[in-house]
N, C-alpha and C positions, 0 to 999 in steps of 0.2 A: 843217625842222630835222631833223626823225626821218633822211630821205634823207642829207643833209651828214653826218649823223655814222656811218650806216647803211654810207655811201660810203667814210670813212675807217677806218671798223673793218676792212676789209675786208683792210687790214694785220695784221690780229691773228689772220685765222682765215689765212694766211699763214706767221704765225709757229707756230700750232699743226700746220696742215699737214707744215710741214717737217719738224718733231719725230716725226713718228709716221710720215711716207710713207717714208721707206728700209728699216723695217720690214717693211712691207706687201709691196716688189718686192724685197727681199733676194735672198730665192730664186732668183726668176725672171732676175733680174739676173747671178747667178751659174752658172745653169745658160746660158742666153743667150751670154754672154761666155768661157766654158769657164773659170773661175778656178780649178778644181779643189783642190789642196792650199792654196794660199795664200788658198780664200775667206773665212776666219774670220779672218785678217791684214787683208785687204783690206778688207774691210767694217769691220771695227773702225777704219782709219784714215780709211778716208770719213765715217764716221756719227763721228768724234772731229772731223776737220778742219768739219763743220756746226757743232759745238756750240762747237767755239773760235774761230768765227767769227762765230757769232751771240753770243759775249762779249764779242770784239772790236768786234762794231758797236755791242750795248749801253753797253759802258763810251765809249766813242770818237765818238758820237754825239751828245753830247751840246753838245758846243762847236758845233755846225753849228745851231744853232738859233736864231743869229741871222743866218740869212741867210734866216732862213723858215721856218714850220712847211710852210705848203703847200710851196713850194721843196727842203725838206727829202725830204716825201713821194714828189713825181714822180725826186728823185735815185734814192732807196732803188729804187723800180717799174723804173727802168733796171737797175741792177744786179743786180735779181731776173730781168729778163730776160733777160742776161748771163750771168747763173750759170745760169739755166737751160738758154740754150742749148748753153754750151760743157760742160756734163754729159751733152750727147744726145750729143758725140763719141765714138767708141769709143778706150779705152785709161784706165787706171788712172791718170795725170798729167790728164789732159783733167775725167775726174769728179771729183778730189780738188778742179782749182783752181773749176771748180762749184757743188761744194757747197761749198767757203771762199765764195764769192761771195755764195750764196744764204744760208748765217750770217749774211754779214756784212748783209746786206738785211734778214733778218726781226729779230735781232737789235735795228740800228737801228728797226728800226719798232715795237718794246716802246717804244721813246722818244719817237720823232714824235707815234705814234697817239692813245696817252693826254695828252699833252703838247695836240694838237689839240683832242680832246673835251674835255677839262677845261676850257681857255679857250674854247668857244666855246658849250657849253651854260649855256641861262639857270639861273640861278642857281636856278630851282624846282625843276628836274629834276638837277641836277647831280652827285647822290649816283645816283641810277637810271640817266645816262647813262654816270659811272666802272663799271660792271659791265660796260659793252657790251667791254671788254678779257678779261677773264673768260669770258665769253658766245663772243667769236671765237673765244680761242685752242680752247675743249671742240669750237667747232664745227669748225673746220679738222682734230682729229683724228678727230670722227665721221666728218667726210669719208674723211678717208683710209682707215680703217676700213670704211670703206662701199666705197668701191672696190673692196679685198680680198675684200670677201665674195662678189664678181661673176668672182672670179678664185682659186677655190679648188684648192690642188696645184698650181698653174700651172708648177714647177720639173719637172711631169712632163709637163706638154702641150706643146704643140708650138711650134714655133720664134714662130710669126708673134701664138701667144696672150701669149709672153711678149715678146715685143715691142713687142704692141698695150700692156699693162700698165705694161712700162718709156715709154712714149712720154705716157701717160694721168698717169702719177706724175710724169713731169719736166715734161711739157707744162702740168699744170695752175697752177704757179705763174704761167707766163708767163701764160695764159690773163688769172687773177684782175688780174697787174697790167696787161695792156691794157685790163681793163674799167675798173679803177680810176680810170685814166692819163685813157682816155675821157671821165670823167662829173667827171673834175678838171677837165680843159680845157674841157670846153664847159658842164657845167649847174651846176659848183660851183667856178669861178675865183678864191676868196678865200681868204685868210691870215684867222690868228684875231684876232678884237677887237685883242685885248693888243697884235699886233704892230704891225697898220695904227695902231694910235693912237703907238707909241711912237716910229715910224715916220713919222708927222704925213703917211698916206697915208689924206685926209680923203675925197674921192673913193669909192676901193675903200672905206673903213669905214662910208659912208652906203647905198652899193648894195650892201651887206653886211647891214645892218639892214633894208631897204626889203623886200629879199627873204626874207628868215627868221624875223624877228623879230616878235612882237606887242610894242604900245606899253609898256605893262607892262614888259616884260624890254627893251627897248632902255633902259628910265630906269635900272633896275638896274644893266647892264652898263654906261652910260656913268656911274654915280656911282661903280663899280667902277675906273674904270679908272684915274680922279686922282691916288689913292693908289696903284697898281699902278705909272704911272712914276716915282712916289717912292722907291719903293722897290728897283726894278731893281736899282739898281748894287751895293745891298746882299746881291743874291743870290750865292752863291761858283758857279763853273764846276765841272768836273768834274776840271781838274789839283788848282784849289783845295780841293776838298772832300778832298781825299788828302793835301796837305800843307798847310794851316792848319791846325795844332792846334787848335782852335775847334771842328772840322771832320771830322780826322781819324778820330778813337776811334770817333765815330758811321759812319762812311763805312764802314767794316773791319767793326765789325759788323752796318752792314745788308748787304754782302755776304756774309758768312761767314751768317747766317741764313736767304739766298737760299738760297746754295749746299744748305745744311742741311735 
């Protein structure tokens, strides 16, 4: 169990990573690529096009969730690897649609990951496993962090140190999701409870339990789950949560308190 949810966090220190690694190669990135006058232009629209696209995947993400939490996750890992690579290209168009990409991935993955854990941690641990969101994202910017510090002044060293640097920052996203992608496919192939049941994909939800679950928590989560498709259809989407009044007032202000 600890592994399966250890495995899908691994989105979250992703999301933290993003946030704090353009920081880190800024410098380097602009001594590298000669931006000269327009570097403090340039960088402010890169490091803006990450953040408005990791709100775009956050708000936007959230209707793809019935086609699968896992489903969900191996999509976002592709498009992290997408935006990662078309960021190694050289030219200011090339890195903007990049890091839009890579937003739009870690973004999304604020929605998948904890969406994941929450359904699929036994209900004993379920309050200690909602931290491991928390837990990722501080660790994703220790990471980056910790890179930095292996690469100090680097805007003064030489070509191939800031290059190694910028290849180390863009590279490591990709990195994280082929490991991720890896240990989906072959030693953690399952969707959460909630979905295989709602799903009536009896199958996967047995070789789901057989494998993770102690008896105890399989009795839990399957008396859990009865009530759980009753209630589905009651839950509102994310257009819905914007315009149902119902829905609305709440929606507005848990983002304006995000933002805040």
């Amino acid at each position: 169990m600890l592994g399966l949810l250890c495995t899908v966090s691994i989105g979250t220190i992703q999301f933290g990573f993003s946030l704090a690694s353009w920081n880190v190669m800024n410098s380097a990135y602009t001594a590298y690529y000669d931006w000269g006058d327009d570097a403090t232009k340039n960088l402010s629209l890169v490091q803006s096009l990450l953040t408005g696209g990791g709100a775009v995947g956050a708000l936007g993400s959230g209707s793809l969730l019935r086609i699968g939490r896992w489903n969900c996750i191996v999509i976002t890992n592709i498009v992290i690897i997408l935006g990662g690579g078309i960021s190694m290209i050289p030219g200011l168009g090339w890195v903007c649609i990049g890091r839009f990409l890579t937003g739009l991935g870690v973004g999304a993955f604020t929605v998948f990951c904890p969406k994941y854990i929450i359904e699929t941690a036994p209900i004993s641990v379920r309050g200690p496993a909602g931290s491991l969101t928390s837990i990722g994202i501080c660790t994703g910017i220790l990471i980056s962090f910790t890179i930095g510090v292996f690469f100090p002044e680097v805007e003064d060293g030489s070509e191939s140190s800031q290059l190694t640097l910028i290849i180390i920052v863009l590279g490591f996203p990709i990195l994280m999701a082929l490991i991720q992608l890896t240990l989906m496919f072959t030693v953690y192939p399952y969707d959460t409870p909630p979905y295989l049941f709602q799903n009536e994909k009896k199958a996967s939800l047995e070789a789901l339990f057989a494998k993770i679950y102690r008896q105890p928590d399989m009795e839990q989560l399957t008396a859990e789950l009865r009530p759980d498709q009753e209630n589905t259809a009651q839950r509102p989407g994310t257009l819905k949560s914007f315009t149902d009044p119902l829905y609305r007032k709440a929606s507005f202000v848990g983002c304006v308190t995000a933002l805040a």
